[in-house]
Every structure is written in C-alpha cells, then in structure tokens.
N, C-alpha and C positions, 0 to 999 in steps of 0.2 A: 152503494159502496164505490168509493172513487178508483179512479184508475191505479192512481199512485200507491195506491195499497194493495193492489192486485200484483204488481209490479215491483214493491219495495225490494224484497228480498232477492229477485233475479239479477233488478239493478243493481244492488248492492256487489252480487258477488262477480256479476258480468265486471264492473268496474275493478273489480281488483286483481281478475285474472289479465283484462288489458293492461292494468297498469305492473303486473307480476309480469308475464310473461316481452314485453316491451324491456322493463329493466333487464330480464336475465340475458335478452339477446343483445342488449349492449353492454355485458358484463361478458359474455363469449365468446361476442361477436359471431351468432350463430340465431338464424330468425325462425329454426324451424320451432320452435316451441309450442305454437298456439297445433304445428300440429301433431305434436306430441299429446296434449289435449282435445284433439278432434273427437279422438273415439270416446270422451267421455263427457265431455261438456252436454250436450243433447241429454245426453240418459239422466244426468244430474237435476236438470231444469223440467223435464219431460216426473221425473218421481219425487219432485219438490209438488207439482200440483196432484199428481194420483196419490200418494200418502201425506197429503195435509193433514190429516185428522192423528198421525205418528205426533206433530211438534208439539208446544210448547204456544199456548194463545199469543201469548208476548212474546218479542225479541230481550233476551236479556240483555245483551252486548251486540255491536255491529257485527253480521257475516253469522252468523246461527237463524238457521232456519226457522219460519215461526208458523201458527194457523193464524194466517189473515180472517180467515172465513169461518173459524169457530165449527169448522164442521166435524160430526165425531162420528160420521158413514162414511163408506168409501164408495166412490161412482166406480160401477161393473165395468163400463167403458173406457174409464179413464186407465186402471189397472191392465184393461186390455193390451192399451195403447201402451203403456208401460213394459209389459212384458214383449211386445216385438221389440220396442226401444231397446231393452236391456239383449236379446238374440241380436240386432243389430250390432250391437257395441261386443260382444263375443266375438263377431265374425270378423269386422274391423281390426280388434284388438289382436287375435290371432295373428292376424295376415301382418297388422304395422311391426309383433313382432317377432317373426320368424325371417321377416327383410331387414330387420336391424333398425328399424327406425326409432325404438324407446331408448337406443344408445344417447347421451346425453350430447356427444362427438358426432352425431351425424347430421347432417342438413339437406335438406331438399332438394333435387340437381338444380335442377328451377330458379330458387331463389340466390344461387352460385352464379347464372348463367345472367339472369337479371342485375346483382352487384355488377358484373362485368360492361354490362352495357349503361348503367347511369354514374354520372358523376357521386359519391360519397354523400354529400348534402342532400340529395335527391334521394337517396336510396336509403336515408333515414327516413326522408318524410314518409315513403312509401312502409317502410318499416311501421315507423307509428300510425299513420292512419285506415293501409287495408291489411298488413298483414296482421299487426296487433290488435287494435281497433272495432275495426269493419267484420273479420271475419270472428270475432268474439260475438260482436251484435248478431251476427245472423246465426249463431249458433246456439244464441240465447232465443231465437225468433221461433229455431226448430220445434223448443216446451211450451209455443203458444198454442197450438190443437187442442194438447192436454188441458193447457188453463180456458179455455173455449168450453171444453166440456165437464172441466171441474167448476166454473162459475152458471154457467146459462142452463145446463141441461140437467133434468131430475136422474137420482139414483135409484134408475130402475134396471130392469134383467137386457138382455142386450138383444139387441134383433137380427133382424137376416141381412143387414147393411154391415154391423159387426162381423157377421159370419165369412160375410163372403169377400170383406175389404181383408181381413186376416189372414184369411184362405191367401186370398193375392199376395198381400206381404210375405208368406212365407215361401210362396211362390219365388217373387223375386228376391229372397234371399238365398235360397238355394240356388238359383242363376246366377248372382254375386257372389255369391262363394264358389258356384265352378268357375266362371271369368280366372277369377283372382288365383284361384289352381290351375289351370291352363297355362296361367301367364308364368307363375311361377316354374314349373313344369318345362316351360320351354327355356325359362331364362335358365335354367340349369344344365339342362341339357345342352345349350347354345355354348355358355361358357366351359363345361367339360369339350365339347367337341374341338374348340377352336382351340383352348390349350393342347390337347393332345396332335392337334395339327400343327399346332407350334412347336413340337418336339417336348412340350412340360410333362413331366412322369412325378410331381405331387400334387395331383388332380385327378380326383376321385373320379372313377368313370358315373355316367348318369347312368341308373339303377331306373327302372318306371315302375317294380316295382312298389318302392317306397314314395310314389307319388299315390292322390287317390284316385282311387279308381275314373273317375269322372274327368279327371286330367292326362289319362294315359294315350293319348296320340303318340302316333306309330311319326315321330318325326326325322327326317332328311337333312341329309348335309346343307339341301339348297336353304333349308331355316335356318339353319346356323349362321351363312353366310349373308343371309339377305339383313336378317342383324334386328329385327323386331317380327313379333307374332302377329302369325295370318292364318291360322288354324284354328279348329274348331268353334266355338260361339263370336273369335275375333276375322271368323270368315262371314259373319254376316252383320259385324258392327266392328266399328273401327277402336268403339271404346263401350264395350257391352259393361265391363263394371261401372261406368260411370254414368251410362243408361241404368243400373240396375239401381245405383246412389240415388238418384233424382228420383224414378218411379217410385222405390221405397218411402221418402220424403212425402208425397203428392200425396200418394196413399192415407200417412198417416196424417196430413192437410185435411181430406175429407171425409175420418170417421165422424166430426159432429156437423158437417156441412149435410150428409145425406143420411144422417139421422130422420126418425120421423116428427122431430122437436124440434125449436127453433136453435140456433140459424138454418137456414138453410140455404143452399145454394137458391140466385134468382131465376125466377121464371118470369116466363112474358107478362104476369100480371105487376114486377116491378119494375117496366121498364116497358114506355107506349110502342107501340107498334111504327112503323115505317111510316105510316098516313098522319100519325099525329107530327112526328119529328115533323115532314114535308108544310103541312099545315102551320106549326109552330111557328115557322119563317116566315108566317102571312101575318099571323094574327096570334098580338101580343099575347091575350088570355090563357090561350095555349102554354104559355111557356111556363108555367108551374109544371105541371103534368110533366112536359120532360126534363126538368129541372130535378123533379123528384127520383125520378127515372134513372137521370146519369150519377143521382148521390146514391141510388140501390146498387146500381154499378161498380165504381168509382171507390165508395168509399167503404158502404159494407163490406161488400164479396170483395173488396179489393184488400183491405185489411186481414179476412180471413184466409183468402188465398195468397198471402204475402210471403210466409214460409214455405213454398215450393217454390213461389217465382223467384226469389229469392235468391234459394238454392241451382235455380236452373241457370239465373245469368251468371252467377259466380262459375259454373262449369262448364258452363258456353265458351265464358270468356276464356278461362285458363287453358279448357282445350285448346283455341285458336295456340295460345303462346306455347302450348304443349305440341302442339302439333309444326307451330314454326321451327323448332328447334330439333324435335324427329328427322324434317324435313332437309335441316341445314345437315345432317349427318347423311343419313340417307336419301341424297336429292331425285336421283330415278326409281328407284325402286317403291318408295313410298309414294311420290307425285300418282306413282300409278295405281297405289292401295286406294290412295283419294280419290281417283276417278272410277274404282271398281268399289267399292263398298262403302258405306254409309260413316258417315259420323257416331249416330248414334242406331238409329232405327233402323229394323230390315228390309222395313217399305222403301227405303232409301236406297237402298243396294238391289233391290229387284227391277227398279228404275233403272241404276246406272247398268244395270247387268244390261237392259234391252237396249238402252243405249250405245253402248259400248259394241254390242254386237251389231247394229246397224250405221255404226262406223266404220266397221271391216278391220278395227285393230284387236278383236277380241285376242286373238292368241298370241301377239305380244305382251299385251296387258297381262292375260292370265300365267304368260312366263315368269315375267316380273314381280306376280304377287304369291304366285304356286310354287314355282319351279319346273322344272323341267323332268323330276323322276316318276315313274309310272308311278309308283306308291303316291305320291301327293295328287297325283291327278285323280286317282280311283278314291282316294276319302270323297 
C-alpha cells in the first residue's frame, strides 16, 4: 500500500482547512481561526483512522472520507486512542468556550501583539505559512499514532502498555483540566477584585463557590495585583496546562511504539554500540553497521516520534514569545516567577528553589511571587 493512499484523504482535507481558514482571516482580518479549529482537527484525523471500516471503499467526490484499507474490524487500540482523543477535545472545547474564544470576533492577544511588531507584508507571510499552514500540518501529524496502529498493528485485545499509557492520559487530563480551572478561577477573581478597587459596582463579586472544587484557592489581594497566577499547580510550573498539552500528545505518540508489535521504539540492537561508531572512523567496513544504525534512528523512530516533537517545539517556541510579552507587562514581578519556578516541569522549580536559597535572595524572590499575606505563605 503506498503512502499516498494512506494519506489521501487527510491531505485532502488538511489542504482545505489551510486554505479555508487563511481565506477567512483575510476576509476578517482576524488570524485566530485555525484556533478555533484546534480542539477539533486532531479528533477529526485521529477517528478518520480508528473508524475506517464506517466509510465508504471509494471516495465518491473530493473531501469525503473513504476505506483506503478495505478494512471491515475495528483495532481495540486504535478506538482506544480515540476515545482519549475525543475526552481531550471535551475538555479543550469546554475551557476555548466559556473564555469566548468560539466568538467569531475574538482573536488571540498574541497574534494582536505580533501584527504590531511586523510590517503588514510580513505579517501576512507569517499568516500563511505558520499560522495557516504549518500549524494545520502538525495538527494533521497529531492522527498519525492512530494511522501507525490502524495500518502496521493486528486487531487484537489490548495489553498492559494500553492500560497503563490510558491510565496516564487520563491522568494528565485531569491535571489539564485543574490547570486550566485554577487559571480561570483566579482570572475571575483578579478582575472582580481590581474592579471593585476601582470603585466599579457592576461587577459581580467572585463567588468560589461556583468554581470547581479543584480550583478553590483561598486567593489574596496580593494575586490580584501581582497581575498573573502563581498559585496552586502554577506554583510548581510556570505553564502546567501546557506541560499537561505536550505530555498528553507524547502519550498518545507511544501507544503503537511500546506495543508488543512492531514498530517499536529502538533499542541497542538498532543502533551499534560506542566501540563500533569509534571503530567506524578507522575502518571503512564498519560504516554500514552504523549507517544502518543512524537510519533506525533518524528516520524510523524519527518519523514515528514526530508528532510529539512536533508539538513540543511549537510550545517551546510560543511559550518563549508568551512569556516575552507577560514579561513586558509584568517586568519584576514575573522576572522573578522565572527564576523561582520552572517553565514547564517541577524538576525545574526544585532546582531553582535550592538555588535561589543559596543565593540569599530567597524572601525577596518569594515576596514577589507569593506576597506578603500570611494566608499565601501557609498554602
């Protein structure tokens, strides 16, 4: 089976939402589109391969889903994978919209903040190639696990690598989903406080009842004014839902990698050991062996692990510009969030904690990030 037919009908439809979603933001003049489409693109592509056996052999017309593969079972796995897919995209969809972001009117501060800094010409190319483009591709890249384990792997009963990669996933989705209520929870709170500080009397007071439970931190004036969250899971990660985003991704990267079928992640038997590489450089013979080596590398597991890595530069990066622009609002207060707690991990922040303390600035730093009220100190 060639690739191209593995592929037809994602390409097809990836092509039309870049070229749909590009058109309507220079019809708006609004580029948030593709993520208006986030929460759902992945699930889309991700149950195109887990219900193949639903289509239709043939494609009747362009943009209709087909069975490349003729197949009329469904992989236990692949369905697996599907159903996190689809609990992902619930908890996504929720959160994009109870913050307004399915408003057709709304756009990303971000790419507001970006227009401002490039010349117009620029800021189209950037339009079409990563924000139309590029991040359509990698979100088409997310349903290749699925097509991994809907083409390579038999449809058999699912094992203890199933159990326990699922187990994780719903793990970190419940950790994404407190993040993302935490955050919300204080932004509410923050903008009630400050308004009534300003004298505003049509501004509902924040209520924690009607937050959930998992987001009810007992928060302080000194959060309101510090002006971004530093509280609960965002006290031990700078951006825990976007730790939560990636791990989730990786995850669903290697349900067919640590399958007991192939592919499989490599081990030292594809790829020579230190003495041969060393050797290689002697003597010519040698260099198949590790030639073979750096394609087991390189090109399989590189291919298969592509949709995490993927997804982790794209959130690396954006952080960075996310976090320039926090930075530019809040210049001391957050300088000092950065040097007290991690980016994303909490390996990260236990470092800077010991850090920090054998610098002798710990209790500035932790004013800065904490506050000053005994309530925030004793959480």
């Amino acid at each position: 089976m060639s690739l191209s037919s593995t592929l037809d009908w994602p390409i097809q439809f990836c092509v039309f939402t870049t070229a749909a979603t590009y058109i309507v933001s220079v019809i708006t003049s609004n580029v948030s589109q593709v993520d208006r489409l986030w929460t759902f693109l992945p699930t889309i592509y991700t149950a195109y391969y887990a219900l193949l056996p639903l289509f239709p052999a043939h494609q009747p017309f362009l943009l209709v889903p087909y069975n490349f593969l003729g197949s009329t079972d469904y992989n236990p796995r692949a369905l697996l994978m599907f159903a996190l897919v689809f609990l992902w995209m619930c908890r996504l969809s929720y959160n994009t919209q109870r913050r307004g972001l399915f408003n057709p009117k709304d756009e990303d501060y971000r790419w507001a903040v970006l227009r401002k800094q490039l010349p117009p010409w620029l800021f189209q190319i950037v339009n079409l190639t990563f924000i139309s483009a590029i991040q359509n591709v990698l979100l088409l890249l997310l349903g290749l696990p699925t097509r991994t384990v809907a083409l390579s792997q038999p449809r058999s009963s699912l094992e203890t690598s199933d159990y326990a990669l699922a187990s994780l996933a719903l793990l970190v989705l419940l950790l994404e989903f407190t993040a993302d209520n935490q955050q919300y929870a204080y932004q509410t709170y923050k903008h009630a406080f400050l308004a009534k500080e300003k004298g505003a009397t049509d501004v509902k007071a924040y209520d924690e009842s009607k937050q959930w439970i998992g987001a009810r931190l007992s928060w302080t004036p000194d959060d309101a004014r510090r002006g971004f969250i530093t509280r609960g899971l965002w006290r031990y990660s700078r951006h825990p839902n976007f730790a939560c985003e990636q791990s989730f991704w990786w995850i669903i990267t290697f349900f067919p990698l640590v399958a007991s079928v192939p592919p499989n992640l490599p081990t030292h038997s594809d790829f020579p050991p230190l003495r041969i590489i060393i050797h290689a450089l002697q003597f010519r013979d040698l260099h198949q062996p590790l030639l073979n080596g750096l394609r087991a590398i390189l090109l399989d597991a590189g291919i298969n692990l592509l949709p995490g890595a993927a997804l982790s530069l794209l959130f690396f990066s954006s952080t960075l510009y996310t976090e320039a622009i926090t930075s530019s609002k809040y210049p001391i207060a957050y300088k000092a969030y950065q040097k007290r707690v991690g980016m994303f991990g909490p390996a990260m922040t236990a470092i800077k904690a010991i850090a920090i303390k054998f610098s002798g600035k710990e209790r500035d730093v932790d004013r800065l990030v904490w506050g000053d009220s005994q309530q925030s100190k004793k959480e």
